[in-house]
Each structure stands twice: as C-alpha cells, then as structure tokens.
C-alpha positions as CSV (number, residue, x, y, z in Angstrom):
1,X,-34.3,10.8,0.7
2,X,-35.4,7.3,1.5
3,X,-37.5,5.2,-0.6
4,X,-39.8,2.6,1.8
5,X,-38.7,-1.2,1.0
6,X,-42.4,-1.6,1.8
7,X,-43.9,1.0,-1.0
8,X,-41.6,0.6,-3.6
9,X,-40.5,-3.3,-3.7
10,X,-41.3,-5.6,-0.9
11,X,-44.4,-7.1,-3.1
12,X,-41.8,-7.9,-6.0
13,X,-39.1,-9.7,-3.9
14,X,-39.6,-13.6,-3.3
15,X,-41.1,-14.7,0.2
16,X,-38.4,-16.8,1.3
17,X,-37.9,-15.7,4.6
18,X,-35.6,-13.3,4.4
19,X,-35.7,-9.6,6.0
20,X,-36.9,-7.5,2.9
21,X,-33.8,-5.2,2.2
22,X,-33.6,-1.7,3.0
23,X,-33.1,0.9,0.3
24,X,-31.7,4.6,1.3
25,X,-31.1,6.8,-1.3
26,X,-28.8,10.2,-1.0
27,X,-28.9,12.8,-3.3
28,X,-25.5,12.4,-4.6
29,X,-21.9,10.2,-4.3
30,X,-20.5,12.8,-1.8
31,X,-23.8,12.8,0.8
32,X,-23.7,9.1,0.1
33,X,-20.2,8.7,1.4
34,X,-20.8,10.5,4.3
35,X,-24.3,9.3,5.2
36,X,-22.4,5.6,5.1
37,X,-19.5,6.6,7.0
38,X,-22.0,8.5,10.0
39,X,-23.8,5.0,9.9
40,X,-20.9,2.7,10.1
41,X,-19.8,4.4,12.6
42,X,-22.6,4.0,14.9
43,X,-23.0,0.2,13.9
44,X,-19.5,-0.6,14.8
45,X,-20.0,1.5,18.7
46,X,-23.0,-0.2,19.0
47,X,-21.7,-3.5,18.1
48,X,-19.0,-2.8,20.7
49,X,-21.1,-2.1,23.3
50,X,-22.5,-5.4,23.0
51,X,-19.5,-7.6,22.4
52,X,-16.4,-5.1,23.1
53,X,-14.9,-5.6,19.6
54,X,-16.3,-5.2,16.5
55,X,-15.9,-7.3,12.9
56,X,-16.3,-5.0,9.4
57,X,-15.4,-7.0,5.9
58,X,-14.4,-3.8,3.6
59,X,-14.7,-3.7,-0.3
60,X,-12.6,-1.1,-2.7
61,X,-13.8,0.8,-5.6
62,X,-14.5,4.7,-5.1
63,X,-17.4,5.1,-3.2
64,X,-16.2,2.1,-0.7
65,X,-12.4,4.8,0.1
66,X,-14.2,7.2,0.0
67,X,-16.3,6.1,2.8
68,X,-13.3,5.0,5.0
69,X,-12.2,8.4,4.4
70,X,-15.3,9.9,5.8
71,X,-15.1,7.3,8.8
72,X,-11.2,8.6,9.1
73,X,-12.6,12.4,9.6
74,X,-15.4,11.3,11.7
75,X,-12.6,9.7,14.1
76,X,-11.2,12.9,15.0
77,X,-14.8,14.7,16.0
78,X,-14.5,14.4,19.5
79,X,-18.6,15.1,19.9
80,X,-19.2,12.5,17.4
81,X,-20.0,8.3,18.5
82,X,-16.6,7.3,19.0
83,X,-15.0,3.6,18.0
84,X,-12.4,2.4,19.4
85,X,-10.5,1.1,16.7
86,X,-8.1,-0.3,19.2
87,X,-10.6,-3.0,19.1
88,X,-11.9,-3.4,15.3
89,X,-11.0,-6.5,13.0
90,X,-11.1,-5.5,9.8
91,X,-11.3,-8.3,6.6
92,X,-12.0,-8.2,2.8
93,X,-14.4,-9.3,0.8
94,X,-12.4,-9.8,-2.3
95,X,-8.5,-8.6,-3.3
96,X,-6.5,-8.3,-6.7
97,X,-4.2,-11.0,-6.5
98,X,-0.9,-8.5,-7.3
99,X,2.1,-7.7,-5.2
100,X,2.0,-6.0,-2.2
101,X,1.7,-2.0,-1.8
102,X,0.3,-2.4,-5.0
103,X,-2.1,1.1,-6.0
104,X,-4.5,-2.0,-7.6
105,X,-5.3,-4.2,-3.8
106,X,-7.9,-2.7,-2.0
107,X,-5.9,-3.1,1.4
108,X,-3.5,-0.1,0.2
109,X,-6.2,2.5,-0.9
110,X,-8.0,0.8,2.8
111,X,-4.7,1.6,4.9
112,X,-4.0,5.1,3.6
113,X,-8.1,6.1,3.9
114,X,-8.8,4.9,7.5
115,X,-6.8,2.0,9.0
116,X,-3.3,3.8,9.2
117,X,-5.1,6.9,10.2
118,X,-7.4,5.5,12.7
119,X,-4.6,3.4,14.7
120,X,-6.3,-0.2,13.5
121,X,-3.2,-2.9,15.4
122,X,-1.6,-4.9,12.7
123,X,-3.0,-8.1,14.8
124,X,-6.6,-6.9,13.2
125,X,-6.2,-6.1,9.8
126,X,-6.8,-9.4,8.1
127,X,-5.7,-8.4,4.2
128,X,-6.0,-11.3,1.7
129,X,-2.4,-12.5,0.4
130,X,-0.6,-10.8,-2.1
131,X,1.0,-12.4,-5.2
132,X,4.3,-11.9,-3.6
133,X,3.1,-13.3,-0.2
134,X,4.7,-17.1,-1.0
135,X,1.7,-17.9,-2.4
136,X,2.5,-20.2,-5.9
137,X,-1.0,-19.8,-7.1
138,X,-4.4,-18.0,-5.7
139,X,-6.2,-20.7,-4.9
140,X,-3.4,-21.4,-2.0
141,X,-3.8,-18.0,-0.8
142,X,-7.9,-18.6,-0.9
143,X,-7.5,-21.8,0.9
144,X,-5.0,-19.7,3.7
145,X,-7.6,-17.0,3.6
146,X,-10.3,-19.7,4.8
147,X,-8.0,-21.1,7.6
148,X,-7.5,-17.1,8.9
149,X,-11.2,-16.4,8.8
150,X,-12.1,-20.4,10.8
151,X,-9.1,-19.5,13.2
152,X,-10.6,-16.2,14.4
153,X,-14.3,-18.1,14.3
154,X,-15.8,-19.1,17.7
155,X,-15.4,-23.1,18.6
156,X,-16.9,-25.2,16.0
157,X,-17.8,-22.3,13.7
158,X,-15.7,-21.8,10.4
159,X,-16.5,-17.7,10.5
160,X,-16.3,-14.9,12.8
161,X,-19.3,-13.0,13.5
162,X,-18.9,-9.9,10.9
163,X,-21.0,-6.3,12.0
164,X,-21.0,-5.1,8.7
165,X,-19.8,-6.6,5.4
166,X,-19.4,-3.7,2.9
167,X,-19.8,-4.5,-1.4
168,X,-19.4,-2.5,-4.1
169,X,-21.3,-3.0,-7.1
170,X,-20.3,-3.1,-10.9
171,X,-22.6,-2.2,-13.3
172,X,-23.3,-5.5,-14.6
173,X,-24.0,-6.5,-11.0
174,X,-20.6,-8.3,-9.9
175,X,-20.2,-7.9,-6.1
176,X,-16.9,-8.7,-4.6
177,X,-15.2,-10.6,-7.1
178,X,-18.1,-13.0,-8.0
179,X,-18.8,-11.9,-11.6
180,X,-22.2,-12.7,-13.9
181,X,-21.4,-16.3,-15.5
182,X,-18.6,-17.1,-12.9
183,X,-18.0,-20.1,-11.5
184,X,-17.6,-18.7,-8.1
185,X,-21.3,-17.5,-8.4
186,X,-21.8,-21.4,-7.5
187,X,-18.9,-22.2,-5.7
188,X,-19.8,-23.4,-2.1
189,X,-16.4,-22.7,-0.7
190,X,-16.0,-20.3,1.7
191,X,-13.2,-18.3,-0.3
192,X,-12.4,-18.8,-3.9
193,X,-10.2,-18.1,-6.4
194,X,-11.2,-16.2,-9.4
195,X,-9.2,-16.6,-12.9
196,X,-9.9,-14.6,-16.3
197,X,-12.3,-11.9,-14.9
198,X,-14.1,-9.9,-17.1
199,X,-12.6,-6.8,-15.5
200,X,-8.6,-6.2,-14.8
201,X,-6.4,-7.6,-13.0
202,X,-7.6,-11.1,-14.3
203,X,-6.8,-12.9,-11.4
204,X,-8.5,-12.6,-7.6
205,X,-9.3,-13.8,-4.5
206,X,-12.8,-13.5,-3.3
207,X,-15.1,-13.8,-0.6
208,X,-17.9,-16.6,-1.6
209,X,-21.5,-16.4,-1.1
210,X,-21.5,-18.7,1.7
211,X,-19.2,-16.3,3.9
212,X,-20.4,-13.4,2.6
213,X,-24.3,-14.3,3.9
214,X,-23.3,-15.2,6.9
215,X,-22.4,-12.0,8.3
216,X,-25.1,-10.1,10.1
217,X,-25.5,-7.5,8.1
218,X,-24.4,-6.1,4.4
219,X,-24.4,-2.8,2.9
220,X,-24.3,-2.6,-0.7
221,X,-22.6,0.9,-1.9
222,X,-23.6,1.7,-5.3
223,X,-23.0,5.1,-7.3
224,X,-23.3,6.1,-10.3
225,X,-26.1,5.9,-13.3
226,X,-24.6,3.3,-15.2
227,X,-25.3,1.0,-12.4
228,X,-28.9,1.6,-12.1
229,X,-30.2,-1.2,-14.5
230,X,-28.5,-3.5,-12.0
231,X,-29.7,-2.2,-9.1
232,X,-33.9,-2.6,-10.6
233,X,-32.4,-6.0,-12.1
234,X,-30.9,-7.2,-8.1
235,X,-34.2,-5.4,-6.3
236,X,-36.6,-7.6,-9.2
237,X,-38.3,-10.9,-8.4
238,X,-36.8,-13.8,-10.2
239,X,-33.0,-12.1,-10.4
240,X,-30.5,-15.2,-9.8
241,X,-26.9,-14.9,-8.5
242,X,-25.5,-16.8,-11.7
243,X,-26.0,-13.8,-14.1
244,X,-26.5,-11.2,-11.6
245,X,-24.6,-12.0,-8.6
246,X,-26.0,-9.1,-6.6
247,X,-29.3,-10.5,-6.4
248,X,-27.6,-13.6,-4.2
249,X,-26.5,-11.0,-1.3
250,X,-28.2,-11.1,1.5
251,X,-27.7,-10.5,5.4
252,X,-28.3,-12.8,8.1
253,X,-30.2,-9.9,10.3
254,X,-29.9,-7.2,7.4
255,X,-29.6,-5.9,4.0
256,X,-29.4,-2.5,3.1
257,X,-28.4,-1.1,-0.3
258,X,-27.4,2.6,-0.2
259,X,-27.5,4.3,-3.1
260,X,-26.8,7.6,-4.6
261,X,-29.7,9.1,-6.6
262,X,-28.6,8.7,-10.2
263,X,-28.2,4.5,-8.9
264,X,-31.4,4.7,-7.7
265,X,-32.8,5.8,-10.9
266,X,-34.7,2.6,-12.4
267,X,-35.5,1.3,-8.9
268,X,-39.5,2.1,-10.5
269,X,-39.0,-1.3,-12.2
270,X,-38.2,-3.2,-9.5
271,X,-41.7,-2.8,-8.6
C-alpha cells in the first residue's frame, strides 16, 4: 500500500521549498526488495533514454543486497525494461574502511549481488578505497574519493549528475555513514572521513551531506520495526540532521522513502 505524502505528513514537514517526500510502504522486506528493484530499474532506462548513461550511488546493509539482487534477476527477464549496464556508473555512499574483498565493504556484497552479474565495465564501478588501497589514513582516501567524483563531474561542477542515490537507514537514524552526534553531520566537505563510529568497523569513509543532496533523486530503504521511531522522528517537523541525520536527506528533484510495513509503523506521529 501507499500512504499519500499529502494525507499523512505534508502539513508536518517545514515549508522550505523542497518537494515533500514520497512515502511507499510494502507489506513486507521481501515485496519491498522487489518493488525497489522493479523501480530502479525503470529510473535507470528512463534516465538512459535521456542522457544514454545512467549514475546510481549504492548503500549496503540487507535490504540495500537484497535489492541489487532483485535488479540482478530482473536483468535476465527479457519482457522486462531492460538497462544496459554496459552503460551505468555505479558509486557509494559510504564504505568500511577495511581491506579489500573484505565480507564487511559494501562493494563486495555489491559485486556478487548485481555488478559481476549484470556485466557493469570495471571503468564504471567507482568503489571507495580500501585500507589496503595505499591509502595511510581515511581521510586520504576521502580526499581521493572527492577528486574521482569532480573528475567524472561535467566542467566546472565538482559532482556528476547521480539518477538515484540509494541509503539505508539505522535505527537511530544514521544514513550512510553520518551518525547522530557526528561530526560529519556538519561537515561541509564533499566526502569525509568518519573515526570512532558508534557501530563496527569504527573507521569509514562517507558520502557528506553536500554530495549526497545534490543528486537528483534519493531513495531511503528502511526495514524492520526497530527502525520505525526514526522514520516518525525523520518524517516530523523540527527533526535536525545533527541528532537525526536522516531528517538532513533530501533530493534535488526527489525524495522517496520506501518502507516495509513494520518501518512504517509510527509514521501516525509524523503527523
């Protein structure tokens, strides 16, 4: 089911200009993942249609494979919307700053779910540097991250244009790896560093706000019950990215959070 952004919490959310986000709810995590996946699909042809290639900034966690799983299986129905992923540049939004091939990055769970499947070129799969990657400490690899993101950026822009950037959600409302209380909440950089998280491994690298705002349009993936105080919280008037950093997300053309019902089951407050 879908719950109107209109009925249920367009009057609560500050009128600051921005398009009021879009709130879909699915029954459970599994129609969730594929309801996601079906859509994602169909942005990323549509955005090819228009420009030829498309730009998708991917997040981890369970929900987030299990989508690029679903987008895998979707690849190989020939009556489905096809993408050509020949032609899809694929970034992070945040990575654990451990070695290579490590089971704790999100680019390996990524490559075994849908790029290695799929056929995504090398040339386009933009993963965040390891800790092995000759990188002394992660605020070099943020700083190289930054350079990768402004060198594939049209002249005299510092980003690409991004489709879709995709965020997970933890239940005290840390997207990417910007945590409630962390400095990169107001870091104006447009990739950061992250020491000492809350949540292992302690050290990160992370899309900041200011990148992750700019892309046209975000999707927020969020399962589970425990999560659903944060999802009212982000959805409320007043929320403020410094102690809940999901209520600082928000898409240039679009925000849409998707949610699984038992997520979705304080969103009454939010009115």
């Amino acid at each position: 089911m879908s719950f109107s952004p209109g009925d249920r919490i367009a009057a609560a959310l500050p009128d600051d200009g921005r398009p009021v986000p879009d709130v879909v709810v699915e029954p459970d995590a599994d129609h969730l993942a594929r309801a996601v996946a079906s859509a994602l699909v169909a942005r990323l042809a549509a955005a090819q249609a228009v420009h030829d290639t498309a730009t998708v900034v991917l997040t981890g966690g369970g929900i987030g494979t299990a989508v690029l799983e679903r987008a895998a299986a979707l690849a190989a129905e020939p009556e489905r919307e096809r993408v050509d992923w020949t032609a899809v540049d694929v970034w992070w939004g945040d990575e654990r700053f451990v070695p290579a091939g490590s089971e704790e990055r999100n680019e390996t769970g990524a490559r075994r779910a849908l790029l290695d499947p799929v056929g995504v070129p090398a040339e386009r799969v933009h993963a965040m540097p390891a800790s092995d990657a000759g990188f002394a400490e992660p605020e070099e690899a943020a700083a190289w991250y930054a350079e990768q993101l402004a060198a594939a950026a049209p002249e005299g822009a510092a980003l690409p244009r991004v489709d879709v950037l995709l965020l997970g959600m933890g239940p005290e409302g840390h997207v990417a790896s910007i945590f409630p209380d962390s400095p990169a909440a107001s870091d104006d950089r447009l990739v950061v560093a992250v020491r000492d998280c809350p949540k292992p491994p302690p050290t990160r690298i992370s899309l900041g706000f200011a990148a992750i705002n700019a892309a046209e349009e975000i999707w927020l993936l969020v399962s589970g019950e425990g999560k659903a105080p944060a999802v009212a919280a982000a959805l409320r008037a007043g929320a403020g990215p410094q102690q809940l950093p999901a209520a600082g997300v928000h898409g240039r053309r679009a925000t849409r959070w998707l949610l699984d019902a038992a997520a979705a089951g304080e969103l009454d407050a939010a009115r």
